[in-house]
N, C-alpha and C positions, 0 to 999 in steps of 0.2 A: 327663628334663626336657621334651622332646619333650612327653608325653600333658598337662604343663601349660602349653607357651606358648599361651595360650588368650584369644580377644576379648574382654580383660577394661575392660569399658566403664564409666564412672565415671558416677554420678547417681542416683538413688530405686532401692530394690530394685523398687518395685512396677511400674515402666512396661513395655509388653508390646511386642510387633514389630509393626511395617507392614504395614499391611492389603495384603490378596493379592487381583490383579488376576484371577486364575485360578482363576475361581471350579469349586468340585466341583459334581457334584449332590446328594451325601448334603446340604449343605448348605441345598439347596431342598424336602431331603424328612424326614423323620420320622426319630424316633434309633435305628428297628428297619433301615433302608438300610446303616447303618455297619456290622452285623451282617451284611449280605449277603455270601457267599465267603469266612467265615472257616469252618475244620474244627471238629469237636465239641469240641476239647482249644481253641485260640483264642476258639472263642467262649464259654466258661466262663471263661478269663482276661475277655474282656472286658466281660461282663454281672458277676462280683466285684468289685461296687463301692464293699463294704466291708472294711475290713481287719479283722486283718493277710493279706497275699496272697505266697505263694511263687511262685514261677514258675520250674521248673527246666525250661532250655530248649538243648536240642540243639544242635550246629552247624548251622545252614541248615533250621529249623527254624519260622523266620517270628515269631520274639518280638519284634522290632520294631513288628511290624505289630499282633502281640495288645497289647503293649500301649499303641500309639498309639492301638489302637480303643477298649481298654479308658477310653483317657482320653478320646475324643473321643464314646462312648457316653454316658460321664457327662455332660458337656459338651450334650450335644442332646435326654439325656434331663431335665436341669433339675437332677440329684444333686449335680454340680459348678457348681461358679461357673470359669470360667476364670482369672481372677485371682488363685484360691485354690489352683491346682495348680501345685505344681513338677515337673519333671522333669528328672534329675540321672545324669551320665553322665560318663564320662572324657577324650574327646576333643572337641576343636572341632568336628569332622566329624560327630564321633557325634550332637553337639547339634543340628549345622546341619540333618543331613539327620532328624532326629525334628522338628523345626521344620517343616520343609518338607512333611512328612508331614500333621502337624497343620492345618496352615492349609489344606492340600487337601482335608480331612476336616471343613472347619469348625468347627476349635476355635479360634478366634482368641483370642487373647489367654494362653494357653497360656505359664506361663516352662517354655522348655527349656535347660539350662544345662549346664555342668561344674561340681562340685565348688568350682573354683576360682572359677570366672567368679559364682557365685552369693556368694562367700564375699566377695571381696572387693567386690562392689554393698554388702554388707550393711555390712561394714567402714568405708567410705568413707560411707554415710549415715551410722551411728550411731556412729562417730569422735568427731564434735562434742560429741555429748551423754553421751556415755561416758567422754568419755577429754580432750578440750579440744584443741584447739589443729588445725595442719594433718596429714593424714591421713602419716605414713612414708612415705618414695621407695619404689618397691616395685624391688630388684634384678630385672632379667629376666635377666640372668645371674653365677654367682655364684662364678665359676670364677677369676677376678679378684681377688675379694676374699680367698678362700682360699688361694691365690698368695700372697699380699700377708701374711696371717695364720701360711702355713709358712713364711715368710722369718723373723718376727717370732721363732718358734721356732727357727731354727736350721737350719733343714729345707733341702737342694737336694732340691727333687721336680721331676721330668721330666715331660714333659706329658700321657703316657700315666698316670702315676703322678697325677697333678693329678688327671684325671677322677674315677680311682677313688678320691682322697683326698673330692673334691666329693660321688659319691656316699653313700659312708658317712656322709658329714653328713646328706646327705637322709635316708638310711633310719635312723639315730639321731632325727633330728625327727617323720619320721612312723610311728615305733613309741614317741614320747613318751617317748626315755630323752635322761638330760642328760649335759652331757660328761664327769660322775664316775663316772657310770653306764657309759657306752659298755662298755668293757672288760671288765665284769662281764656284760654282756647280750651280747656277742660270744659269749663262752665257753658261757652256756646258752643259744643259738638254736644252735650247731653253728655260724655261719656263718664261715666263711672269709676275713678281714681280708688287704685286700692290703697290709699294711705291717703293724709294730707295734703294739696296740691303743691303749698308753700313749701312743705319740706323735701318733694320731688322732686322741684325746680332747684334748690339749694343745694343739695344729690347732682343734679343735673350740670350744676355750673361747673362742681368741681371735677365732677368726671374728666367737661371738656378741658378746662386749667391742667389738670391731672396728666390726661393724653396729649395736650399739645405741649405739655413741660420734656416729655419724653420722648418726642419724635414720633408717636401710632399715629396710627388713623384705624378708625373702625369702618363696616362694612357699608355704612351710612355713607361715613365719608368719602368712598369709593365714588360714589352717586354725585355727591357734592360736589367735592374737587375737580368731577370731569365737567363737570356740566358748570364750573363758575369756569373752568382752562376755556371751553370754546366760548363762555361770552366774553372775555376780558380778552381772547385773543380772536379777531378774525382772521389771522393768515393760518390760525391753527384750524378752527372752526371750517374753513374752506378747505383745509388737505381734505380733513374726513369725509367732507359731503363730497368731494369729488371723486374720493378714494367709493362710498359706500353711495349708490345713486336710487338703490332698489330698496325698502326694507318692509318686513312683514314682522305682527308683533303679535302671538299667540295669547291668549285668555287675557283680552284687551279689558274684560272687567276688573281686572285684579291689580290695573295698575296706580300706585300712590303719586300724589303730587308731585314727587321727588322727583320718580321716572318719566312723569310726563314733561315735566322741565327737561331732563336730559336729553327726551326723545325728541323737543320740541329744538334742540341744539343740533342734533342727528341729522333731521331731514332741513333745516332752514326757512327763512320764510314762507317759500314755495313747496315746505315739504307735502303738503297734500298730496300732490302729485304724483308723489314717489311712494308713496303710505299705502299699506293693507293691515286692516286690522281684522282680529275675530274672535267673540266671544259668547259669552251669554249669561245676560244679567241672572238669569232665575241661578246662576253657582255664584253667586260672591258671596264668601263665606270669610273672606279674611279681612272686614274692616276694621275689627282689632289689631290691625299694622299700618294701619291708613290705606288700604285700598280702598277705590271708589271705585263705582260701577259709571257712575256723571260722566267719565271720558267717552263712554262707551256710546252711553242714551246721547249724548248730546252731540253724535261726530257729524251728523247731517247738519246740524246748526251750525258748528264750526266750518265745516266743509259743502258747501250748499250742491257742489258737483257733483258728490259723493255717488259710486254705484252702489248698491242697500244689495245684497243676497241673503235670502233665507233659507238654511238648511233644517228643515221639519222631519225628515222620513231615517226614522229609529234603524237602523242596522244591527244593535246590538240586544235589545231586547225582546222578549217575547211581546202581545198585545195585551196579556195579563198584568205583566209590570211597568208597560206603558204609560194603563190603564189608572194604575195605581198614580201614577207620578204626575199625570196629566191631573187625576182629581185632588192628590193633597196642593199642587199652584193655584190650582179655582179657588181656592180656603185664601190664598196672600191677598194681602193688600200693600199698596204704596208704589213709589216710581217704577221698582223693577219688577213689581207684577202686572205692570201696567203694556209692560212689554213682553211679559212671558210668549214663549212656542210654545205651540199646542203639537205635541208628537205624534205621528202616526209609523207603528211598527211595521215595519217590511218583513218580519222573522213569520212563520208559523206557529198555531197558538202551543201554549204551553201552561204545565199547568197553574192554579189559582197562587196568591200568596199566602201563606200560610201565621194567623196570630194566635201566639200562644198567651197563657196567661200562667205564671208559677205562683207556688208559695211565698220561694223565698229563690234568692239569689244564686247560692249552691248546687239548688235543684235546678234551676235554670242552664245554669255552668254546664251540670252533668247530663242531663236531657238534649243541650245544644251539642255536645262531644256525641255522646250515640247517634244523634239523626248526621251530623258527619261519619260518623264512619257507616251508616246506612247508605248515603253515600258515596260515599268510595267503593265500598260490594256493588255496587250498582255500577261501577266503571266509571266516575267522575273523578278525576284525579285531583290529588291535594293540593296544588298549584292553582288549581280554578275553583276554590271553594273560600273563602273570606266570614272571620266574624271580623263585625264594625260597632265599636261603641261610642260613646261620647267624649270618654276622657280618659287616658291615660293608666290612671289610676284604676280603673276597671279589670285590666288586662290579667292581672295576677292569677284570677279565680280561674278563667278561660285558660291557663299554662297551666294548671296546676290538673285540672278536667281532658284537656288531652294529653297531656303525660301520663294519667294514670290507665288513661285507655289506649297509650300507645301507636298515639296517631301525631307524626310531627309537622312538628310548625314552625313557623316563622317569621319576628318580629317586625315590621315595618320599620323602615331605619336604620336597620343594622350597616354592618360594614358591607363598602362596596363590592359588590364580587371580583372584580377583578384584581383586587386590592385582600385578598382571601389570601393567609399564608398559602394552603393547598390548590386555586389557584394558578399562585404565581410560579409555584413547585411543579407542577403539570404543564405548563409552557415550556417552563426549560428541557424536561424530559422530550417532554414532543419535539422541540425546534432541533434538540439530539438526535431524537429517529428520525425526522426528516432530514436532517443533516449526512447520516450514514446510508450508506451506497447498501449492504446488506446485516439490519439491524437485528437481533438476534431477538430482539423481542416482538418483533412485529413478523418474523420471519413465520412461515405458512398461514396469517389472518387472512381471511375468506375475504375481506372490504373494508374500507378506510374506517368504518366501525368499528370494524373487530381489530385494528391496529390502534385503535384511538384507546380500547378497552385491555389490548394486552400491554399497551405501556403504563396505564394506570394503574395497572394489578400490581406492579412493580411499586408500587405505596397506596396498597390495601384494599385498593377498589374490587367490588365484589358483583357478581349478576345480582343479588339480593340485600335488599338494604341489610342493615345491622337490629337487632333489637332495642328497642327504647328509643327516646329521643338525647337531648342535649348533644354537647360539642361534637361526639365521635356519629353522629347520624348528620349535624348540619355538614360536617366534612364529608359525608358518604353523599348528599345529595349536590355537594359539590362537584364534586366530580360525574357524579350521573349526568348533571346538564350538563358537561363537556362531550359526554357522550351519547346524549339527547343530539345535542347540536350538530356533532358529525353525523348522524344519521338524518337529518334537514337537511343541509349540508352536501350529502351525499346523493340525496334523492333532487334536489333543486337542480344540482352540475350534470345529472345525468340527464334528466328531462330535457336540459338545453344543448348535452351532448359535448361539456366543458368538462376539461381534466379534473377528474376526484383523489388528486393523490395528498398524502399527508401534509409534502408542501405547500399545497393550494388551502389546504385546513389550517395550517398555523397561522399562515398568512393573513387568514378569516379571522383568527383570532384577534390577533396583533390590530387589525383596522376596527374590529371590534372593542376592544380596549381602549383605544383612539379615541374613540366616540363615546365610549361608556356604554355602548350598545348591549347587552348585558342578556343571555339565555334566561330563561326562568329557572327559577330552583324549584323541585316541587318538595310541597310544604304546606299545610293550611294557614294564611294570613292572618293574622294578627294585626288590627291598626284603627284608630280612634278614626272618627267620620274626616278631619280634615285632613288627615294622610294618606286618605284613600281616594284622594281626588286626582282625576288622571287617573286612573287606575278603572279594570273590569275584573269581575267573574261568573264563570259558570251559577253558582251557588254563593250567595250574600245571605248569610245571619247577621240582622243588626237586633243588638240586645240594649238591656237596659233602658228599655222606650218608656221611663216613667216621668210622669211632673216634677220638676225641681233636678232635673237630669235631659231630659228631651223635652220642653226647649230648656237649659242649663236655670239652675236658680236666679242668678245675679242678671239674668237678661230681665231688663225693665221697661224701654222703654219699647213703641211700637214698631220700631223698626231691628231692635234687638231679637225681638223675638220672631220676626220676618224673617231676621237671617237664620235664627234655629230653625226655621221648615227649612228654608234653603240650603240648608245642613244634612236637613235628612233626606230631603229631595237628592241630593247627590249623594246621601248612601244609597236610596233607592234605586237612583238611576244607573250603580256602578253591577246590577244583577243580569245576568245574561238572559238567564229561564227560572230558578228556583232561588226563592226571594222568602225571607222568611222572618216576622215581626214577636221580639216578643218584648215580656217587662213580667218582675216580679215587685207580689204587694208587699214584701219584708225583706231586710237588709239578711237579716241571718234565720235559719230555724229556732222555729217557735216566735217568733217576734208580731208584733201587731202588726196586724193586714192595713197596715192605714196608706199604703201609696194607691196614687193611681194612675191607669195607662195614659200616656204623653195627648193633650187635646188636638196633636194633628193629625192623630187617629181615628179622631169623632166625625162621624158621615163616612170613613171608609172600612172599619170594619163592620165586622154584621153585628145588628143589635146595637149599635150605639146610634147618636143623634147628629144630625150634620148642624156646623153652627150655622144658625140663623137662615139653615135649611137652601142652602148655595147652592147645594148639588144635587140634591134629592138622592135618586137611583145610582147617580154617577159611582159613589166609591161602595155601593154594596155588595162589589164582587170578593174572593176567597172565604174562607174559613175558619173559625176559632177555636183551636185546643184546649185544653185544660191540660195545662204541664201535668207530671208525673209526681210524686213525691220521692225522694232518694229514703230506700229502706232503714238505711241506718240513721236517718232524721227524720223520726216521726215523735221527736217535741211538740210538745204544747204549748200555751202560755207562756207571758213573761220570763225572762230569765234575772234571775236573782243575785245579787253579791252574797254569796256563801259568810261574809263575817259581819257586815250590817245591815243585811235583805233589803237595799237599793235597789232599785227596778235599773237596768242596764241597757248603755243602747250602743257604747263605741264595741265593734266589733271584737277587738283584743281582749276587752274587758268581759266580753259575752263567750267569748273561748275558756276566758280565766276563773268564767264562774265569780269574779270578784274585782271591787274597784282599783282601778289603779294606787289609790292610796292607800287601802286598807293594805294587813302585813299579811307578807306570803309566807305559806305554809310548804313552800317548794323546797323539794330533796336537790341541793345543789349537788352535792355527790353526782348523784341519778341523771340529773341535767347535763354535768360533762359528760358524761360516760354516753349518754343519750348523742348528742352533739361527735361528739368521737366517730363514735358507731357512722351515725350520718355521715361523713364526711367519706368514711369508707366506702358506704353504699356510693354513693353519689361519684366518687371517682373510678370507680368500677364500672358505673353505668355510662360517663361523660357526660353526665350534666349537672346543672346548679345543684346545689344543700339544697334551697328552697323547695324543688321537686320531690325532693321523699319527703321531707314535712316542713312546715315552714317552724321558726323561732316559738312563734305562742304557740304551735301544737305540740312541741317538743315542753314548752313551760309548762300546759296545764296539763299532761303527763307526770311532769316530775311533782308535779302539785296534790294531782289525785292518787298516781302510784297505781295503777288497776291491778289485779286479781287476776281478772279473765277476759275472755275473748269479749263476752258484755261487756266487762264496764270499760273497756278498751274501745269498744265501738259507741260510747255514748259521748267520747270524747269530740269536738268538733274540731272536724279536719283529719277525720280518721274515716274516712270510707271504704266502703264493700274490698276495693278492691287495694287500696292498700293493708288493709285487717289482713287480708288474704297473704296478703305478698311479704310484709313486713310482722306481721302481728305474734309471732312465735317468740321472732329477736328480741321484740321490743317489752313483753310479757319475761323474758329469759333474764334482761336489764332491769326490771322493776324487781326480781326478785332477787338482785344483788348476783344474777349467772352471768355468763359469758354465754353469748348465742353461737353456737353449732352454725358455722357459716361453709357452704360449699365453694368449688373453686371460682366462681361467676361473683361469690358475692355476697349472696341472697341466702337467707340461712336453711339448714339442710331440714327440711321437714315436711320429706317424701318428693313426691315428681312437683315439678319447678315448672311455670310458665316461663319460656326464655322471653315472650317481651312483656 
């Protein structure tokens, strides 16, 4: 759901975005400028200005950029009309920043969209005349109503079970099977139903009785409804294709049967002609939503005119992590390894990739937070530094390891920047002083900088971040990339010798917005491998690389597990220079060493075995660590249930010392008062409860009660440096005191670390 919550803005398909105050020079020049700095394989993408046009384009390979020019060549050379070109892409981000692209290129007027965003403009104009009446509520989520549709069946489904009920609807709508169907199309795709198919499809039917009882439509239906309006109408079908004569459709692997019917209404018969597509099979990672890569492999067969361009030469990578990503696709088999690129890096070398191997989980966490901030002293900022894991559910331990080292971060997903209460709060102040003839707070700033920074002090903005992380640091780095930006900003308008006044910066912003074009925040990344697609950094730690994790448990058959390299392959691919692999053999300290590193590891680090000996030499390049141990977890052995000595393995329970069944021996007293305390720290600090300790570390405290700094530190989830920071209070609370807290917070016992 994620790649469709999308700026879905209602009004005429045809109106184009906000003129851009930030003017380029290709704009002031000739449409042969647009063609400056692109390679021989780019600039053949962008001078094919007639379809049909392939484009199979590498990881970090610059297809963006060929074919933003591609469109903006047209566009300067007179071939395009702007109005008549679409561009059609998966995510919000992906559209904003092709947006942003183009209007710097002078293609105004340019629609760049989503799939969805495009679908439903078209829905809501030709509603009226197609169909009568007012346009369907459109569900933005639909997890509710499917709730509400398995109760009607009979169904108790859990909320983990919810999702996966919700998604199976989705990939039934967008591989266009209906709820009789399901069950039959389950069985011939191989895929793997998390419940009974029969009671899916039963779920299934009523959702759609459900939604059509009430007037919705869901996100699917978006897709649907457009694409049955232009076959059941051709004088409708015909506005659009006359209106839209050009269209290019970004990560052309990732498209589902839905869309390629839609897009098959788009262009018309003859749309070959009008068509650029561009992808590459070795990233399809989303066939659990019904994407297919077949559109992509198979456009020469459909289109036999088709021009074919291969983008191979790495722009983004060193030859080290090239290296890397070239040998774990030699390991693929099946169709889309059949088609893999073979990369070659244009960067200078850089150095090896680095595999580590830990204990346990924790120490992994804590090991991966130090080598970032080793990092950052080394002048790598936090904005270019990324961990990447498999699943969601990983992320906890990684928030909890750099909060405690005071290095902040920030989640993949969160709220849009420009949609940030502070922000939308810093627009208005600024659009004020640029507004005022002589503003008092900007009045003696040296440069559009330092006017951009004396209006934001004016709600709290500081030359230095704040101590700690959560809310009150994600708002300080908010505003720092507004202040980032005009210093970009500032130096871009001067080089081309265009007015750098405040004006011209708001302005920036505003067409920014427009577009969702959005500054960086700096922050170290947080985000599972399929969030981080589309996406680069300096610095990639992908963690958690063990079997039953890397490639995931539940992948079975052989092409499920094809897409887990392809998974990692595009964590791989997302590292600029410093690439860093690891996996722990235990879930928690002291636990049995029984996991092992992920098999698309084997033939590329050193010392293990290539399979079936594919590659030989190819993946024996970087290094193998031996993680560290965290001082305060040097357990051993099994851990025990303290009341029926049951060997333990869910985590909670390995905190608790004891089963979740067995009876707790927990001082409830202790535990509010515990909880209390936290709630203070943590609003002192501006960030989550969970950051100074999570719910079971606070439980198996109240449980053991500690004494001392020892037995305080053998607690799990009590590390070096929270013992350090916390450990007085919380030792002050076990013995029934009130902790001696300073004005900051943090309780008084001697000189303080302020972060």
């Amino acid at each position: 759901m994620e790649r469709m919550q999308e700026d879905l803005l209602s009004g005429s398909p045809y109106d184009g975005p906000h003129g851009s105050p930030w003017a380029d020079p290709v704009a002031a020049t000739g449409p042969d400028a647009v063609l400056a700095g692109l390679d021989p394989e780019q600039r053949a993408v962008a001078t094919a200005l007639h379809g049909p046009v392939c484009v199979l384009a590498g990881a970090g390979t610059g297809k963006t950029r060929a074919i933003t020019h591609r469109i903006a060549y047209g566009v300067r050379s007179g071939v395009y009309h702007p109005a008549q070109v679409l561009a059609v892409t998966f995510t919000a981000r992906a559209a904003g920043e092709m947006r942003g692209r183009l209007r710097q290129l002078g293609a105004e007027g340019v629609q760049a969209r989503t799939f969805h965003s495009a679908a439903l403009r078209q829905l809501q104009y030709f509603w009226p005349r197609a169909v009568g009446g007012p346009v369907p509520q459109l569900l933005e989520r639909k997890v509710q109503l499917v709730a509400e549709a398995a109760g009607r069946c009979g169904l108790r489904v859990q909320r983990t079970e919810l999702r996966d009920l919700t998604a199976e609807i989705e990939w039934a709508k967008v591989t266009q099977t209906a709820p009789e169907d399901y069950p039959a199309a389950v069985a011939k795709s191989g895929r793997e139903a998390p419940r009974d198919p029969a009671e899916t499809a039963q779920v299934y039917r009523v959702y759609e009785e459900t939604k059509t009882r009430r007037g919705s439509i869901d996100f699917e239906d978006v897709l649907l409804l457009t694409a049955a309006i232009l076959e059941d109408r051709p004088d409708i079908a015909e506005q659009v294709r006359s209106q839209y004569r050009h269209f290019t459709v970004d990560e052309y692997q990732d498209v589902s049967p839905l869309q390629q019917r839609l897009l098959d209404q788009w262009t018309g018969p003859d749309g070959g002609a009008s068509l650029c597509v561009v992808g590459d099979a070795s990233q399809t990672i989303y066939s659990f939503t019904g994407a297919t890569p077949d559109y992509l492999l198979n456009f020469r067969s459909r289109h036999a005119q088709a021009t074919v361009v291969k983008l191979v030469r790495d722009y983004r990578s060193t030859p080290q992590v090239v290296h890397l990503a070239n040998g774990l696709l030699a390991q693929a088999r099946g169709e889309a390894a059949r088609h893999r690129l073979e990369l070659v890096s244009q960067r200078e070398a850089g150095p090896e990739p680095v595999y580590t191997e830990y204990e346990d989980e924790p120490t992994e966490a804590e090991t991966t937070g130090r080598r970032i901030k080793d990092l950052l002293a080394a002048g790598v900022r936090a904005s270019e530094i990324a961990v990447l894991f498999r699943t969601n559910g990983q992320s906890e331990v990684y928030e909890q390891a750099l909060a405690d080292l005071g290095v902040p971060y920030q989640l993949k997903g969160a709220e849009r920047f420009f949609e940030r209460p502070e922000v939308r709060d810093a627009g208005v102040l600024l659009r004020g002083a640029a507004r005022a003839a002589d503003d008092p707070l900007t009045a003696g700033a040296p440069d559009l900088a330092g006017q951009v920074r004396a209006v934001l002090a004016s709600r709290g903005f500081t030359p230095e971040p704040p101590a700690g992380s959560g809310a009150v640091r994600d708002r300080w780095e908010s505003l720092a990339a507004l202040v980032r930006l005009a210093e970009e900003f500032e130096r871009t308008r001067t080089a081309e010798g265009l007015t750098t006044d405040l004006a011209a910066y708001v302005a920036e912003l505003d067409a920014r917005a427009a577009a969702q074009h959005a500054p960086a925040v700096e922050g170290v990344t947080l985000a599972s491998l399929h969030a981080a697609k589309g996406l680069e950094w300096d610095a990639v730690f992908l963690v958690g690389l063990t079997e039953g994790t890397m490639p995931i448990i539940y992948a079975k058959t052989d092409e499920q597990i094809e897409e887990e390299r392809r998974l990692l392959y595009v964590g791989v691919t997302r590292a600029r220079k410093h690439l860093s692999l690891s996996w722990a053999l235990s879930r928690s300290p002291g636990g049995r060493a029984s996991r092992k590193p992920s098999r698309f590891m084997d033939g590329l680090r050193p010392g293990s075995a290539a399979p079936g000996a594919r590659i030989g030499a190819r993946g024996g390049r970087g290094s193998v660590e031996s993680g560290e141990r965290s001082a305060a977890r040097r357990v051993r052995g099994p851990v025990k249930c303290r009341v029926c000595d049951r060997a333990l393995t869910d985590a909670v329970e390995r905190k608790l010392r004891r089963c979740e069944g067995c009876p707790s021996t927990m001082d409830e007293g202790l535990y509010e008062r515990l909880r209390e305390w936290r709630a203070r720290q943590a609003k002192e600090q501006g960030a989550p409860a969970y950051v100074v300790f999570t719910d079971a570390t606070l439980m198996a405290i109240a449980e053991d009660v500690p004494a001392s700094r020892q037995e305080l530190a053998l607690i799990s989830g009590v590390g070096a440096m929270k013992l350090d920071k916390y450990g007085a209070a919380v030792l002050s609370l076990c013995a029934g005191e009130e902790p001696e807290e300073g004005p900051d917070g943090v309780e008084d016992d001697g000189p303080v670390d302020p972060a």
